[in-house]
C-alpha positions as CSV (number, residue, x, y, z in Angstrom):
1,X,-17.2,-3.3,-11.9
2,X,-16.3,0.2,-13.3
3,X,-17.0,1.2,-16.4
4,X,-14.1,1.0,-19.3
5,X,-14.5,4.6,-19.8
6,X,-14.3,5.6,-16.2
7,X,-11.7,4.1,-15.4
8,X,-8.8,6.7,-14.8
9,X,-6.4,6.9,-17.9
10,X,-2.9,5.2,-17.8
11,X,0.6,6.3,-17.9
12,X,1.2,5.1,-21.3
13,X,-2.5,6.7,-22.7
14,X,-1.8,10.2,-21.1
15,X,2.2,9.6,-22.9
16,X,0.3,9.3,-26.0
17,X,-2.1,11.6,-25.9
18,X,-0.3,14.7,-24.7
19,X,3.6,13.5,-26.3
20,X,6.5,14.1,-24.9
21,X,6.4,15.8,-21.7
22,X,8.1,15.4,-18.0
23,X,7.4,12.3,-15.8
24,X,6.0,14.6,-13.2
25,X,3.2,16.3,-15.2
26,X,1.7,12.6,-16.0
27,X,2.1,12.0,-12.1
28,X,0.2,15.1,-11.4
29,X,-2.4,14.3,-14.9
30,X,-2.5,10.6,-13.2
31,X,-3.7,12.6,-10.0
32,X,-6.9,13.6,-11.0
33,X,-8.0,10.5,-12.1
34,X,-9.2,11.4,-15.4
35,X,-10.3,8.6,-17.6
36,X,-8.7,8.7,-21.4
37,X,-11.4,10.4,-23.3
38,X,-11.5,13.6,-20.0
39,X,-7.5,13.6,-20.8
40,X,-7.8,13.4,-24.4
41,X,-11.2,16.7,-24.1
42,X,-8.4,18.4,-22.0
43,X,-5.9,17.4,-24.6
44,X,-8.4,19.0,-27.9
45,X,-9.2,21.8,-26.1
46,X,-5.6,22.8,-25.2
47,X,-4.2,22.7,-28.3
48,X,-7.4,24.1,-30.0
49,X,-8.0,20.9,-31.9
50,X,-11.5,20.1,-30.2
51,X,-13.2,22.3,-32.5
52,X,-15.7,23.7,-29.7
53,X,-13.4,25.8,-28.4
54,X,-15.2,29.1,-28.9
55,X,-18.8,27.3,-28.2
56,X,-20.0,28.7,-24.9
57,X,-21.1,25.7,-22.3
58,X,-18.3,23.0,-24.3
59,X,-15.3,23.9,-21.9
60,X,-13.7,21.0,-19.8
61,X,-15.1,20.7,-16.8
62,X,-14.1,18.3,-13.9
63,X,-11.2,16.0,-14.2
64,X,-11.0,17.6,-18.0
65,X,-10.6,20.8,-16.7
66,X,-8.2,19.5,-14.0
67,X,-5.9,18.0,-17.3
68,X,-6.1,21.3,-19.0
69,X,-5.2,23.5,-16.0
70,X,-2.2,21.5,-15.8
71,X,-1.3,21.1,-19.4
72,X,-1.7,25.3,-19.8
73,X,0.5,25.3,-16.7
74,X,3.1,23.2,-18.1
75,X,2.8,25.9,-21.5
76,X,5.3,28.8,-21.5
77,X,3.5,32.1,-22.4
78,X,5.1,33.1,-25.9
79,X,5.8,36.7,-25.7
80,X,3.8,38.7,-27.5
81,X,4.9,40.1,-30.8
């Protein structure tokens, strides 16, 4: 039996923990088969949140880092001033 933290995260977590974004991006998140807490590491570290952001040897790795490539994909880059 797998683990309640391995097991990949659902539809409805990944809605909730990254808000409102297109069907296809959850599909792709979905794909990796990261469990809630990699989506939600992705998550803190994407929106700067995690606070180990700027700690060498605390980036995502794995699924996490999977989540966050496609979460900084999904991000427009905002022109700079």
């Amino acid at each position: 039996m797998q683990d309640e933290t391995e097991k990949p995260a659902t539809a409805a977590e990944i809605h909730a923990m990254v808000g409102d974004v297109d069907d296809a991006v959850v599909t792709s998140i979905m794909r990796t088969e990261a469990s809630a807490a990699e989506v939600l590491q992705a998550v803190q570290w994407f929106r700067g949140g995690g606070g180990l952001e700027d700690e060498p040897g605390h980036e995502p790795h794995g699924a996490a880092m999977a989540v966050y490539e496609l979460l900084q994909a999904e991000e427009p880059l905002e022109p700079e001033p």
